[in-house]
C-alpha positions as CSV (number, residue, x, y, z in Angstrom):
1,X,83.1,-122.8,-21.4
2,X,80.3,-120.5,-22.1
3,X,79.5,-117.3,-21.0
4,X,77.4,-118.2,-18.5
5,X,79.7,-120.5,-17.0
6,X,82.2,-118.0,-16.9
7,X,79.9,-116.0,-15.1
8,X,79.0,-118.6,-13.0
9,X,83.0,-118.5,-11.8
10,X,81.9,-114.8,-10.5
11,X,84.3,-112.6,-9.1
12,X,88.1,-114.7,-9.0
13,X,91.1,-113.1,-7.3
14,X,94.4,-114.8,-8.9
15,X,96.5,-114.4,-5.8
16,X,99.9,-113.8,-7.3
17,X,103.6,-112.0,-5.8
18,X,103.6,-113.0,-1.8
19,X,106.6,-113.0,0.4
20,X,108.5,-116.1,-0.7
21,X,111.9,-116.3,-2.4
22,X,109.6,-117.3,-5.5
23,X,108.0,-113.8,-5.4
24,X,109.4,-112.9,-8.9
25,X,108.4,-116.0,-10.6
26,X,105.0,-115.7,-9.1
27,X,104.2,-112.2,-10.3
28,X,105.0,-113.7,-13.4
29,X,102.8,-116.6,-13.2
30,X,100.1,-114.9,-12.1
31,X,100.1,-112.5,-14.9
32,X,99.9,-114.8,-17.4
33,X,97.4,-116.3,-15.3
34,X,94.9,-113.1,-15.0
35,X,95.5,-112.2,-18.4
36,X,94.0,-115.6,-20.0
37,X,90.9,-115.8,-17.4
38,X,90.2,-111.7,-18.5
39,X,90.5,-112.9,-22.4
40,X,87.9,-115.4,-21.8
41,X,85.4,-113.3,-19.8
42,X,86.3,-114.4,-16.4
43,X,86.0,-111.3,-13.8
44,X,89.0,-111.9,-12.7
45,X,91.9,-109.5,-10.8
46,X,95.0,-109.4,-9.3
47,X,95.6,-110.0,-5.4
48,X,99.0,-109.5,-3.8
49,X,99.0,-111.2,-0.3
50,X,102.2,-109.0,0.8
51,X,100.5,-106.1,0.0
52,X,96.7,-106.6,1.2
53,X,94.9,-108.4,4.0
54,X,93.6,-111.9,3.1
55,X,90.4,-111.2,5.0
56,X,89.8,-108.1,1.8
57,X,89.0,-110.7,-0.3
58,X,85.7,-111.6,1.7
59,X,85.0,-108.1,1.8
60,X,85.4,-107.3,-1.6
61,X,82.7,-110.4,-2.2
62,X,85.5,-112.6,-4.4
63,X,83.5,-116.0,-4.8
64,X,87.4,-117.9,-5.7
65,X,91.0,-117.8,-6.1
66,X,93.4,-119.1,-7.9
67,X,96.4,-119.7,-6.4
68,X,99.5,-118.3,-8.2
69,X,101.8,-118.6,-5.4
70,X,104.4,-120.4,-5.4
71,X,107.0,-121.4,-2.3
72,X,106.2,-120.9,1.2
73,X,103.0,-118.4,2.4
74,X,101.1,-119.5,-0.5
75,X,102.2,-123.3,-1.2
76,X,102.6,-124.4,2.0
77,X,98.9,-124.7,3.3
78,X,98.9,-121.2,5.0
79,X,97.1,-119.3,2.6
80,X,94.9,-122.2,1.9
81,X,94.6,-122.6,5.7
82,X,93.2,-118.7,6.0
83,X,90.7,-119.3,2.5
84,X,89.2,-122.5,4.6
85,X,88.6,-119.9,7.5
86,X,87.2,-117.3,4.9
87,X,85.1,-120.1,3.1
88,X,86.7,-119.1,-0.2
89,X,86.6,-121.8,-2.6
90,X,90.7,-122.1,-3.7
91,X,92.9,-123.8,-6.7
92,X,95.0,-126.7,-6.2
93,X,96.0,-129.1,-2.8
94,X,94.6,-128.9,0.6
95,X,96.0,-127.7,3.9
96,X,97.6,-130.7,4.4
97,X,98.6,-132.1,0.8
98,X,100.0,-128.4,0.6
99,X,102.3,-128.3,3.7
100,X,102.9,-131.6,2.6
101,X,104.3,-131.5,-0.7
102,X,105.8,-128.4,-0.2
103,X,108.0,-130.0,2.7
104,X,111.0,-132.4,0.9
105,X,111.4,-134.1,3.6
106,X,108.1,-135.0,4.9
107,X,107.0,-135.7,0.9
108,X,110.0,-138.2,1.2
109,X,109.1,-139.7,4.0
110,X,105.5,-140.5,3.1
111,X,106.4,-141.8,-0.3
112,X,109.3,-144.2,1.5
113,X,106.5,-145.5,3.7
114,X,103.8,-146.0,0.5
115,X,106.7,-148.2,-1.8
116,X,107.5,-145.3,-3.7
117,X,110.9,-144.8,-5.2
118,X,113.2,-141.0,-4.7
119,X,116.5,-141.1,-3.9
120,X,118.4,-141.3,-0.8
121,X,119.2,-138.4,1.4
122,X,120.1,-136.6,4.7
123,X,118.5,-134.3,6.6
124,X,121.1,-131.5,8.6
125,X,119.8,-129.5,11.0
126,X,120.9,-126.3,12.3
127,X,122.9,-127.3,15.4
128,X,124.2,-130.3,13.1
129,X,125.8,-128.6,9.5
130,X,129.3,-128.5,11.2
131,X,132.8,-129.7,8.8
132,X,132.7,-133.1,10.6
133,X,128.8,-133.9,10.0
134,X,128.8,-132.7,7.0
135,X,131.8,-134.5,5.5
136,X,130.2,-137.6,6.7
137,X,127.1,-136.5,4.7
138,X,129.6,-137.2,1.3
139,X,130.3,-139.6,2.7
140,X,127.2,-141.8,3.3
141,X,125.6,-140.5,-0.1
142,X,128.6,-140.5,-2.2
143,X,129.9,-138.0,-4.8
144,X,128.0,-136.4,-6.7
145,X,125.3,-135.4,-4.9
146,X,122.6,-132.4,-4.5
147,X,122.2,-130.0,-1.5
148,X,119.2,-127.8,-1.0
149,X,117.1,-126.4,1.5
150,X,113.9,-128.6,1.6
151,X,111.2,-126.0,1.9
152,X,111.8,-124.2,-1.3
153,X,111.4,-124.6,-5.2
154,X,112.7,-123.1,-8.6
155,X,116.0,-124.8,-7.6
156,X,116.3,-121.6,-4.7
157,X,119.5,-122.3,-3.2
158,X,120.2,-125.8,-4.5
159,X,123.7,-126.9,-5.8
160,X,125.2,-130.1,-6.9
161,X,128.1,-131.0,-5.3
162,X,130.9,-132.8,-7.3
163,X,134.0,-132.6,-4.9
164,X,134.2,-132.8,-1.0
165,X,135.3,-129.4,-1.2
166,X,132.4,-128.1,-2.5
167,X,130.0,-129.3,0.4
168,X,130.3,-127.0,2.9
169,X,129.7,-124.0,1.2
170,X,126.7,-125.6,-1.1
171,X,125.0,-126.4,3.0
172,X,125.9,-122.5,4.0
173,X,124.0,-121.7,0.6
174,X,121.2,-123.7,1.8
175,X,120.7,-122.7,4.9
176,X,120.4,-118.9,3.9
177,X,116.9,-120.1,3.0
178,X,116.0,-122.8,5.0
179,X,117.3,-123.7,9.2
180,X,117.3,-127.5,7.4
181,X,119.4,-128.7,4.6
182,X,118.4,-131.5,2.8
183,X,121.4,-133.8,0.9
184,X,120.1,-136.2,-1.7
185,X,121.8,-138.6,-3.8
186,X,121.8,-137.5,-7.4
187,X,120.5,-139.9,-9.9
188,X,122.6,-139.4,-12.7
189,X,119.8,-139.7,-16.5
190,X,116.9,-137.7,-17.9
191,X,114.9,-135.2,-15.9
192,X,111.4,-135.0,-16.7
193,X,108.1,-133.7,-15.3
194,X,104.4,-134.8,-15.4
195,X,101.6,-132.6,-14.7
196,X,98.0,-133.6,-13.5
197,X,94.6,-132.6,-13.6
198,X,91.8,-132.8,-11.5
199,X,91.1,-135.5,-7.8
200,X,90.9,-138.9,-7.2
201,X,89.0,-141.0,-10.0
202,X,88.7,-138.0,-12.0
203,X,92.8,-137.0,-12.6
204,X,94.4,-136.7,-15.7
205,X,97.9,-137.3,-16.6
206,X,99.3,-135.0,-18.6
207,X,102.0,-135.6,-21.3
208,X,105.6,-136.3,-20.0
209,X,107.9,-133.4,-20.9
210,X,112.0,-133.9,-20.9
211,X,114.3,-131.8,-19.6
212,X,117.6,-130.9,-21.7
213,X,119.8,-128.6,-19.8
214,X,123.2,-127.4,-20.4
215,X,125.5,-129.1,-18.1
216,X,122.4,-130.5,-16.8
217,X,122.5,-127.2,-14.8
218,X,118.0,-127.0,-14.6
219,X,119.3,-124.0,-12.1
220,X,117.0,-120.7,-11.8
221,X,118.6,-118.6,-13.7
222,X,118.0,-121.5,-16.9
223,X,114.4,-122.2,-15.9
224,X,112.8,-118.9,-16.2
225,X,114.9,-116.3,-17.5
226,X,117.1,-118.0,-20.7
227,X,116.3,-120.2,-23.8
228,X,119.0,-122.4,-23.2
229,X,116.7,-125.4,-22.0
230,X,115.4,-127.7,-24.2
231,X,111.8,-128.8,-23.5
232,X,111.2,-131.9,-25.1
233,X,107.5,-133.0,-25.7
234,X,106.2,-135.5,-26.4
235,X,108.9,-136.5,-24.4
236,X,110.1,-138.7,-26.9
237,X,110.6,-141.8,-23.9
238,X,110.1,-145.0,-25.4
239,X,105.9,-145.8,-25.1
240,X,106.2,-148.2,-21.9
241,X,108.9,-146.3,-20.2
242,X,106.3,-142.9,-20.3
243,X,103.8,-144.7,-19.3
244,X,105.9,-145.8,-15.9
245,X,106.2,-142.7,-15.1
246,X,103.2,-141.4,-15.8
247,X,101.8,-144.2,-13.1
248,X,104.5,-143.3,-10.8
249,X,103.3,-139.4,-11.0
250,X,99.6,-140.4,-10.3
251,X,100.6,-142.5,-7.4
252,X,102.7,-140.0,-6.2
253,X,100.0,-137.4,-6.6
254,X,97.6,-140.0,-4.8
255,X,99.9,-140.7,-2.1
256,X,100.3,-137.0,-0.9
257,X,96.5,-136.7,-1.0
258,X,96.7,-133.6,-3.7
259,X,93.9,-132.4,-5.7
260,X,92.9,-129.6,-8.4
261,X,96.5,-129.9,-10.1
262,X,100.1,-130.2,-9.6
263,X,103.4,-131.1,-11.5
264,X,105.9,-134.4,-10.7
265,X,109.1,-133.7,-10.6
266,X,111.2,-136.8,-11.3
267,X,114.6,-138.2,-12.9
268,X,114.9,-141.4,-14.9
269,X,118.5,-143.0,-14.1
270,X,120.3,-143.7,-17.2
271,X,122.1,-147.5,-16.3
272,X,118.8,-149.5,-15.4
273,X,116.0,-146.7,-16.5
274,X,114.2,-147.0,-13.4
275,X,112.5,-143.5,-12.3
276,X,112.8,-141.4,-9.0
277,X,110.4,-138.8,-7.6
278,X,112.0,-135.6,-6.4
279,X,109.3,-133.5,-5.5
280,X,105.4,-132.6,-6.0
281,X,104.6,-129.2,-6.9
282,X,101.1,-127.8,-5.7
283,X,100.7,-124.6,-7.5
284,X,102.8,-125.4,-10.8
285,X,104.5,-122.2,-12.4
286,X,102.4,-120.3,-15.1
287,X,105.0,-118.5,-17.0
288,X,106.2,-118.5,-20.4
289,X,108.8,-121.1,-19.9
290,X,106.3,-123.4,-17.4
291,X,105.9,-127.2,-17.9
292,X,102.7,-127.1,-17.2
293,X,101.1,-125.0,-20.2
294,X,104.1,-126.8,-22.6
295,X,102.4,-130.6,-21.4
296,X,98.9,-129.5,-21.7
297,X,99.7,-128.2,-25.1
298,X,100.4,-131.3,-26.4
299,X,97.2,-132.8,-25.3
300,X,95.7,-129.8,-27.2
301,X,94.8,-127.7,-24.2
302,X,95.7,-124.2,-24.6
303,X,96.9,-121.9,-22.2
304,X,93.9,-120.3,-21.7
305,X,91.6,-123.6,-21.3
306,X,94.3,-124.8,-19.0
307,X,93.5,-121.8,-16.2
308,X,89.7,-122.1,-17.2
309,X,89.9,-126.3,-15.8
310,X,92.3,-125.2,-12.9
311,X,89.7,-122.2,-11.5
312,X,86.8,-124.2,-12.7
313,X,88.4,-127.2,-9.9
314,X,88.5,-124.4,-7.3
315,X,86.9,-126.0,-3.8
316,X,87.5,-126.6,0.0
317,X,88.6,-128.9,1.8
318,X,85.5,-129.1,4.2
């Protein structure tokens, strides 16, 4: 980009820490974020929603944000709800494709409804996680499976459940985060992830990258603070079989009504290779051990063109 589209950006908070569980990881993110726009002249700075009024940004005449947020108050269409008020052009999904995609079950539902495949689960409430109901969660789902609370991501709270013993305190787990617990089937194969760039006609598919954990334990503490997963990409997926998924990931994308970019989240099932989405992340993470920045990579994108196209994207939903 030249300089004078850079300056064209004008002034760009990169909205980064907020009051989610995902806090850490976002501070994080958004670091790596506002350091790449400053190295390529964008006058950009950091804005913690926990710790300043939303309506500051208007006042302090910023013309967009990124959005470095991750989880709930900042992924979940309520920040992007309050920018729509403020008329500040954002980064990444709508109101709706935000609350959306941030909600499991809801994301589950739609992609059911559209012919999209994820696997099976459960939904416990919070007058319904009792021994009985729970054990007739195992159950209908069968062993192994994986428990979470459905409105959070960087595997917050999630376990996989191997024994019948296990289940009740994996849903206690859960629900610390969440009044729901979600219970999924777990599709035993590789885990992999596709990024996208950009709205409708317009989006790119990024490279698939596979996910080698130990254990297969992609858990938080292995995702952002060791080197003990291995990132494969390319993902090394026969031609044909990436290129399923890839589809799958743009439908999915599609389907949700996202835009700007976001990150697929699925698993390929190792007896008849046939993928499953898990989720759709809206404001992908930005830190040094991201998917995002390892894909575009490999399509020759660098870190610091990647948050130049994603601020560039920046708009409304109205």
């Amino acid at each position: 980009m030249s300089t004078a589209g850079v300056q064209g950006l004008g002034k760009v908070a990169v909205l980064m820490g907020g009051a989610s569980a995902e806090r850490e990881i976002s501070l994080m993110s958004g670091e790596g974020v506002l350091k790449a726009l400053q190295s390529r002249g964008v006058d950009a700075h950091a804005f913690d929603p926990a710790e300043r009024d939303l309506t500051e940004l208007k006042r302090e005449g910023f013309a967009r944000c990124f959005i470095a947020l991750h989880g709930r108050y900042g992924e979940d269409g309520t920040v992007q709800g309050a920018l729509e008020l403020l008329r500040i052009p954002y980064t990444g999904s709508g109101v709706m494709a935000s609350a959306m995609a941030l909600d499991k079950a809801v994301t589950k539902r739609l992609w059911i409804a559209d012919g999209l495949p994820t696997p099976g689960y459960v939904i416990l409430d919070a007058s319904d996680q009792g021994v009985d109901s729970v054990r007739r969660v195992a159950e209908e789902l069968g062993l192994p499976l994986i428990v979470k609370p459905p409105h959070e991501g960087s595997s917050i709270g999630l376990t996989k459940v191997t024994t019948a013993d296990q289940m009740f305190d994996a849903v206690k787990l859960a629900a610390k985060f969440d009044a729901e617990v979600m219970c999924e089937e777990f599709i035993a194969g590789d885990e992999v992830t596709c990024p996208l760039l950009g709205s409708g006609d317009d989006t790119e598919v990024l490279p698939v990258v596979r996910i080698v954990a130990p254990d297969g334990s992609y858990d938080y503490q292995n995702k952002y603070f060791t080197d003990a997963v291995k990132y494969i990409v390319p993902s090394g997926l026969p031609a044909l079989e990436e290129q399923t998924v890839k589809n799958l990931a743009l439908r999915a994308y599609r389907s949700l009504g996202c835009r700007g970019w976001g990150r697929a989240d699925l698993m390929i099932r190792a007896n008849d290779r046939r993928p499953f989405l898990l989720e759709m992340n809206t404001s992908p993470g930005m830190t040094s051990h991201s998917l995002v920045p390892m894909s575009a990579r490999s399509a020759n994108l660098s870190y610091e063109q990647l948050c130049l196209r994603v601020i560039e994207s920046a708009a409304l939903d109205a």
